[in-house]
C-alpha positions in Angstrom: -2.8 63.9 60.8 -0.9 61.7 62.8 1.8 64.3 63.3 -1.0 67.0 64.4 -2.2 64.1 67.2 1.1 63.7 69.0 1.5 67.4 69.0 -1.6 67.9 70.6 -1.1 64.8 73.6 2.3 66.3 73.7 1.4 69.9 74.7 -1.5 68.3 76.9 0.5 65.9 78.8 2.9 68.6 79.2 0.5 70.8 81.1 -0.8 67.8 82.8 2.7 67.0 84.0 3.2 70.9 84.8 0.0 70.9 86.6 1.2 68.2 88.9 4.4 69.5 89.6 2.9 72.7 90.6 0.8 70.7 93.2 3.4 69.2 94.4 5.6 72.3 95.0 2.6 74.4 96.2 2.5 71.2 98.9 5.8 71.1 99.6 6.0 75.1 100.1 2.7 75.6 102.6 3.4 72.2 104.6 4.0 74.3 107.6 3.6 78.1 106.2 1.7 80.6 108.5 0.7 83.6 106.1 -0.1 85.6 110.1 3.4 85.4 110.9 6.1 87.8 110.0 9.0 86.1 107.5 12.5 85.8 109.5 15.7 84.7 107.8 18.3 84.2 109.7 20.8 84.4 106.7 20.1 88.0 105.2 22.2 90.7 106.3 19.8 92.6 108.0 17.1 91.4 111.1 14.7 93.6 109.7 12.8 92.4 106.3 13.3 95.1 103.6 10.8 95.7 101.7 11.5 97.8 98.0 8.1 99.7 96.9 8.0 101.3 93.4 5.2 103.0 92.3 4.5 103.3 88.4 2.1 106.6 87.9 -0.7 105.8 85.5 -2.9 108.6 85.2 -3.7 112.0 87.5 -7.2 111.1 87.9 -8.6 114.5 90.0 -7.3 117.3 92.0 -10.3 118.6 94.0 -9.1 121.8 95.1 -12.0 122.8 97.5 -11.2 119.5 99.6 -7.5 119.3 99.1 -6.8 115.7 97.6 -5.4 114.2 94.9 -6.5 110.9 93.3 -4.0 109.1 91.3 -4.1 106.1 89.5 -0.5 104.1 90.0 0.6 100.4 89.8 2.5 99.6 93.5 4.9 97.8 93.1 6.8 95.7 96.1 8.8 92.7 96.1 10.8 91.2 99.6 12.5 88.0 100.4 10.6 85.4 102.0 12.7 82.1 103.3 10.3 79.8 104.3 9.0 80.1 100.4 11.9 78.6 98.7 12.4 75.3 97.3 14.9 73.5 95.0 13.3 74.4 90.7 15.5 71.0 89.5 13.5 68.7 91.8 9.9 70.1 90.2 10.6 70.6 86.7 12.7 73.6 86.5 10.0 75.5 88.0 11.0 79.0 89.1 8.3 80.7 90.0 4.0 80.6 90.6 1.4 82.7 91.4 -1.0 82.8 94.6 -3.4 84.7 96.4 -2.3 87.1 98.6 -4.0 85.8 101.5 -1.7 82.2 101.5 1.4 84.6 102.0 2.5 86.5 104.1 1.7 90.5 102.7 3.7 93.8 104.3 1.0 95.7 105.8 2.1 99.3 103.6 -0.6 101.7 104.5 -0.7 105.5 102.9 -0.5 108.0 105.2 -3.0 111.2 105.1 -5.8 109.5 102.8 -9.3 109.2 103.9 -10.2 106.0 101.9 -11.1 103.6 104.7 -9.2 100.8 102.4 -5.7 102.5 102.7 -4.7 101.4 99.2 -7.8 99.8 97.0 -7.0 96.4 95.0 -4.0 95.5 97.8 -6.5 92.4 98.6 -7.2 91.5 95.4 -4.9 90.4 93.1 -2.2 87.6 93.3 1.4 87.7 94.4 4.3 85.5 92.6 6.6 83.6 94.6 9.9 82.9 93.0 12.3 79.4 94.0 14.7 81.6 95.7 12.3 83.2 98.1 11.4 86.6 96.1 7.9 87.4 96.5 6.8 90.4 94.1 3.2 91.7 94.7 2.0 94.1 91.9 -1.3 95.5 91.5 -3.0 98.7 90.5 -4.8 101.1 92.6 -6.3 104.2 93.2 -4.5 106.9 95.4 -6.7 109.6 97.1 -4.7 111.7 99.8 -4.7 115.4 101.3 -2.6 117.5 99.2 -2.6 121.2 100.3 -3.4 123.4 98.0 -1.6 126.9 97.4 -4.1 129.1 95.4 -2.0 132.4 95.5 -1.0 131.9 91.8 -4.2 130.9 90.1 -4.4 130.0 87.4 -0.5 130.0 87.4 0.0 127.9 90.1 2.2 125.0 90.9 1.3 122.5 93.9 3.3 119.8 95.7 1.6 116.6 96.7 3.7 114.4 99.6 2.7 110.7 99.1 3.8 108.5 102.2 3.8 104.9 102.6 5.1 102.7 106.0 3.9 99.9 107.9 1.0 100.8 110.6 2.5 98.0 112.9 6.4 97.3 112.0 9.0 99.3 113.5 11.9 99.4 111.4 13.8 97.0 113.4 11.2 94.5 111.9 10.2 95.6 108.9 12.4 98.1 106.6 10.6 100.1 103.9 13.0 101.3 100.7 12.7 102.7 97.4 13.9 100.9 94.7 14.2 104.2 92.3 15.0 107.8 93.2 11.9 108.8 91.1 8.2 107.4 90.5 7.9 105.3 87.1 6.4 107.8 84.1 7.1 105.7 81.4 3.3 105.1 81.1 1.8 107.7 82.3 -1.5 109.2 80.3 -1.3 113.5 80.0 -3.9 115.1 82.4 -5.4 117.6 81.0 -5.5 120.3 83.2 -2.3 119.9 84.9 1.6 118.6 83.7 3.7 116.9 86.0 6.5 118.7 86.4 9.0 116.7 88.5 8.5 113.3 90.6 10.7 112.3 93.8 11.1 109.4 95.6 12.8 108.7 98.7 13.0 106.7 101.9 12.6 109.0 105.0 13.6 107.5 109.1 10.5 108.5 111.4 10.8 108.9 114.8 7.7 107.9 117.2 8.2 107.2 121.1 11.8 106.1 120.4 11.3 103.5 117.7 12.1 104.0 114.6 9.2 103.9 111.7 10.6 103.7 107.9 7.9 105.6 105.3 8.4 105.7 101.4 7.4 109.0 100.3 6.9 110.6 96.9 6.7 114.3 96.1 4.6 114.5 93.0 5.5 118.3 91.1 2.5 119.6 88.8 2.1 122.7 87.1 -1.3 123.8 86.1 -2.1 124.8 82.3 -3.6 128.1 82.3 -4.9 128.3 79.0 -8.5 127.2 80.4 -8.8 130.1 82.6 -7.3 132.4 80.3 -9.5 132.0 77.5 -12.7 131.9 79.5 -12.3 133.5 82.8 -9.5 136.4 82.2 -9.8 137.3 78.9 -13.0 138.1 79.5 -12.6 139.7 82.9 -10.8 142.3 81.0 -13.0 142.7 78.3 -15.5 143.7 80.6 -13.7 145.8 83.4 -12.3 147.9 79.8 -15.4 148.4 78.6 -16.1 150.2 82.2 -14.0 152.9 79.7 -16.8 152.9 77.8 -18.8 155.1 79.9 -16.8 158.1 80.1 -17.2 158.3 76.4 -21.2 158.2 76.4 -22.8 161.8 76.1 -24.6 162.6 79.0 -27.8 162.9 76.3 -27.5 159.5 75.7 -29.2 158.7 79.1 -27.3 155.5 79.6 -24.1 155.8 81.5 -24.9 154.7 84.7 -26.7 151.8 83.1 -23.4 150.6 81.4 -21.7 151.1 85.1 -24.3 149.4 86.8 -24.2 146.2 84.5 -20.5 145.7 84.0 -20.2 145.5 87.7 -22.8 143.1 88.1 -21.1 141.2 85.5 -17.6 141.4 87.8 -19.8 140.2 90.5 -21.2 137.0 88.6 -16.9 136.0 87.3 -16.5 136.6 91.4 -18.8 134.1 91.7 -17.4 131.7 90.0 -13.6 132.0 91.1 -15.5 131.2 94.1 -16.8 128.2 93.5 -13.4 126.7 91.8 -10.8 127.4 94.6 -10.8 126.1 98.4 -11.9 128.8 101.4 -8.6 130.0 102.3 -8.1 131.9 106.1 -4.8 132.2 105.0 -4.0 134.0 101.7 -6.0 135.6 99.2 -5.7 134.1 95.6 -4.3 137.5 93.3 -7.2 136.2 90.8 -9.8 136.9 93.8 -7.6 140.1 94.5 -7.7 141.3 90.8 -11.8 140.8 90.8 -12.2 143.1 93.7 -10.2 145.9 92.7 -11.8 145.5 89.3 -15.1 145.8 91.4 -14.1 148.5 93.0 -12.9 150.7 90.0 -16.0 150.7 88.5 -17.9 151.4 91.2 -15.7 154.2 91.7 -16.2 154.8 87.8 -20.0 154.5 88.4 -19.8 157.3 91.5 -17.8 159.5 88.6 -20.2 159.2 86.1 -23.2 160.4 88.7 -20.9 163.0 89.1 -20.5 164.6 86.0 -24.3 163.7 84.8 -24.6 166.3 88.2 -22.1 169.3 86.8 -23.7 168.9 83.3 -27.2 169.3 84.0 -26.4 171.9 86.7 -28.3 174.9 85.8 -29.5 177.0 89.0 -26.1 179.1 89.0 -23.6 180.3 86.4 -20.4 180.3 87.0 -18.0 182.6 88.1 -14.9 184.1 85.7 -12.6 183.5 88.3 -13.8 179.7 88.5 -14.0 179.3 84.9 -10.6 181.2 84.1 -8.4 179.0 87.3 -10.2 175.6 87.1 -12.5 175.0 84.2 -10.2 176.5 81.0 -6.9 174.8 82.8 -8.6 171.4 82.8 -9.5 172.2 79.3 -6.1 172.0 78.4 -4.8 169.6 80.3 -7.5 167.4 78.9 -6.9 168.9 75.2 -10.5 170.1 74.9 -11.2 173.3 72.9 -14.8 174.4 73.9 -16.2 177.2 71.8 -16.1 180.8 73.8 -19.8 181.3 74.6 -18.4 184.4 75.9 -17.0 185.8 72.9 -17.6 190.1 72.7 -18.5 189.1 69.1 -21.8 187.5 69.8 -24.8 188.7 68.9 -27.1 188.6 71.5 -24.5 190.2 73.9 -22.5 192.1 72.1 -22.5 196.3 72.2 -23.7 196.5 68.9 -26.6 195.2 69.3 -27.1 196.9 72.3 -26.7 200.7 71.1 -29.0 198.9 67.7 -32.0 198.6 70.3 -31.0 202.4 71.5 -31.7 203.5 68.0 -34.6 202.0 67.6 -36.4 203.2 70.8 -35.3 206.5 69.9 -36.3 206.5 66.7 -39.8 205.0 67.4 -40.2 207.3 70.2 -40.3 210.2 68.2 -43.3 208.4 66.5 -45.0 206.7 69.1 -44.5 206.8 72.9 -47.6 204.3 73.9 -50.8 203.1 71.9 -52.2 205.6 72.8 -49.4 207.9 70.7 -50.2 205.4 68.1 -53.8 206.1 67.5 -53.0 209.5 67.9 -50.2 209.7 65.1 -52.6 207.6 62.8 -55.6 210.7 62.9 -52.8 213.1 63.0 -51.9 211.1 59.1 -54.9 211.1 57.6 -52.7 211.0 54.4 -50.4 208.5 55.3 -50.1 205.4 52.7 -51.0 202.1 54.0 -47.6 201.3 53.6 -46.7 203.4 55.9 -49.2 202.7 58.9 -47.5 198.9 57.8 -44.2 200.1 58.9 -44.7 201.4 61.7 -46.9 198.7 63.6 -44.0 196.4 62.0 -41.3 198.9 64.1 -43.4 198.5 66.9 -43.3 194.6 66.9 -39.7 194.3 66.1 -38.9 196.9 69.1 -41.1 194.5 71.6 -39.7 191.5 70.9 -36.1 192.5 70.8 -36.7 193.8 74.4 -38.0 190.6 75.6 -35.5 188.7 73.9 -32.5 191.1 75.7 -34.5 190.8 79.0 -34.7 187.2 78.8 -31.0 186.8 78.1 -30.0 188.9 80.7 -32.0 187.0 83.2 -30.9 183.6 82.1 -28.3 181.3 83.7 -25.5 180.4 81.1 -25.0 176.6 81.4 -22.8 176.6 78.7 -19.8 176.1 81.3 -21.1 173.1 83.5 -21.8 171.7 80.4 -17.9 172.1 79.2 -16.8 171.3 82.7 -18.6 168.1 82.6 -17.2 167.0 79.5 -13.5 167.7 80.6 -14.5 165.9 83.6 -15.2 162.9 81.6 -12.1 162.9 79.7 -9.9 163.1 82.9 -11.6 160.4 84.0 -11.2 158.4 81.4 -7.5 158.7 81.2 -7.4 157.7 85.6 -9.6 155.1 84.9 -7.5 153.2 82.0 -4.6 154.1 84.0 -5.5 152.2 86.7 -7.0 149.1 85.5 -4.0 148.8 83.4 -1.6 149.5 86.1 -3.6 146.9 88.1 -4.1 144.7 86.0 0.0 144.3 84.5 0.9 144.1 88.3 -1.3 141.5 89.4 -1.4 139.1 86.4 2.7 139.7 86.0 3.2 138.2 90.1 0.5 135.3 89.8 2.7 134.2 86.5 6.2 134.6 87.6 4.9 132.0 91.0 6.7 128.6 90.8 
């Protein structure tokens, strides 16, 4: 118990004495310090106080396309050598080193360049800075990064964009104050994966300005990302193509079906509603046309060209107030036939029935062999008082002759008299099949060409 005692007043008396000590150095150190004035030592190589930034990339927080920034959060990272902080660690204990606020010292005013945060960079006032016996001052402290990062959409979704981070002094020429990197790259060893985009490469550099002939030192990064498409694949592409194929759809609808201008009519509003949203997810551009945007609009415009088609042959197929020519139908329609591999069945044959000689020099027959019976009704009546022993059967017969002789007359007049539609109809269906084949053609064609440049963009 005793033991655990003097343990204890020894740790306490040894903050106590550390406490003390620290007063006394912190006294020693700001007896004359002015934080407002910039350091100058007289024994460092250069005149100009060099200041080493690093910048330790924590997380890609947002990329807001339509306004063109970039918000990252990063730990800065800056240490320089301030004389009038030194002071001799065996006369206080071995002390080495303490920590202030940053408003006793004397802070580098490094401002970001192209940002539209008022604060420059957030959390630069408020967290401490350690001073170290020899002079070192190292100021660390997280912050958020927002700055204008132009954005190249002619790839989307398979885009890569460039974001130029720069740092300097908004006062210090570099005869005064001299900004360096202390690495040739930004610090990713504790960096969280975005989501949406991979960081592909990071640079860091220190680049000589040149403003009304004083130089003006900046640290500037070049943060690479690559954006992963599988998002937009999934539920923007994929089914942009699902739709503009089914367009194919209605070339293979019957014209009886009474729904192939429907199908038209909604598949490009559907186009219109993805077009709608492509909008709404990249910036207004005056100076290149996303191919995503591109694809869409061709897309649009095949199937309204598609939709035009269809009217068309829903025209030729119900076309019935002419027939068609044999030249026409032997030089256009029976050549697209085969181009089309379509084997219609010959409504034309000599064979049929209803046009056929046979059938013809049948209805010959039987006039002639009626007439010899009956020329009128009149004939009729005549022939029945001229039979007064004529069966029943017989008197059947020959009103049934009579019948049969009318309505094969009527039937041949009509026939004659009636426009064969059988071609349009024929003509309409090839029409639909070459269609089809331009149609797939196309959007394939398209399609290949436009998806194969946005991929191969760096």
């Amino acid at each position: 118990m005793n033991l655990q005692c003097l343990l204890f007043l020894g740790v306490a008396w040894f903050y106590v004495v550390r406490a003390h000590v620290l007063d006394d150095v912190i006294s020693a150190v700001f007896q004359s310090y002015k934080s407002e004035v910039r350091p100058y030592c007289p024994d460092s190589n250069s005149a100009a106080l060099v200041v080493t930034i690093d910048i330790g990339v924590r997380q890609l927080v947002d990329m807001n396309e339509p306004k063109q920034t970039i918000n990252i959060g990063a730990w800065m990272r800056m240490d320089w050598l301030d004389c009038r902080l030194r002071w001799n660690a065996s006369q206080y204990n071995d002390m080495e080193r303490f920590a202030v606020p940053q408003n006793k010292i004397w802070i580098p005013d490094v401002t970001l360049y192209d940002t539209d945060d008022v604060a420059g960079l957030p959390g630069m006032k408020d967290y401490r800075a350690i001073i170290h016996s020899d002079g070192k001052v190292k100021y660390q402290f997280p912050s958020s990064i927002r700055t204008s990062c132009k954005i190249d959409v002619f790839h989307f979704p398979f885009d890569s964009q460039s974001c130029r981070l720069v740092f300097g002094s908004w006062i210090y020429t570099g005869t005064e104050v001299n900004i360096v990197n202390k690495s040739a790259t930004m610090d990713m060893s504790s960096y969280v994966d975005n989501t949406e985009w991979a960081v592909v490469r990071t640079d860091a550099m220190s680049v000589i300005n040149y403003y009304d002939n004083q130089t003006y030192p900046t640290f500037e990064c070049v943060l690479k990302l690559r954006r992963k498409p599988l998002f937009y694949v999934m539920n923007l592409l994929f089914p942009c193509f699902v739709v503009s194929f089914m367009a194919a759809l209605g070339f293979v609808l019957p014209p009886e079906a009474g729904e192939k201008v429907n199908l038209q009519i909604t598949i490009l509003l559907s186009l219109a509603v993805f077009q709608l949203v492509i909008v709404n997810m990249i910036p207004a551009s005056g100076e290149k046309a996303p191919l995503l945007a591109i694809y869409f609009l061709v897309s649009m415009v095949l199937v309204g060209l598609s939709c035009l088609m269809t009217v068309l042959v829903l025209h030729i197929h119900y076309k019935n107030s002419a027939g068609v020519s044999p030249g026409f139908r032997n030089y256009v329609i029976k050549p697209l036939q085969r181009l089309t591999c379509f084997h219609a069945e010959d409504k034309h044959d000599k064979n049929d029935n209803l046009h056929s000689e046979r059938f013809k020099k049948g209805m010959v027959y039987l006039n002639q062999g009626y007439a010899t019976h009956e020329e009128d009704k009149n004939e009729a009546s005549q022939l029945d008082s001229e039979l007064p022993q004529a069966t029943r059967f017989k008197r059947e017969l020959l009103n049934l002759l009579r019948e049969i002789r009318n309505c094969s007359s009527s039937i041949l007049a009509n026939q004659e008299e009636e426009v064969d539609t059988t071609d349009w109809s024929s003509l309409a269906v090839t029409l639909d099949r070459l269609f089809l084949a331009g149609y797939l053609l196309f959007t394939i064609v398209v399609s290949l060409t436009i998806m194969l440049t946005a991929s191969s963009g760096d």
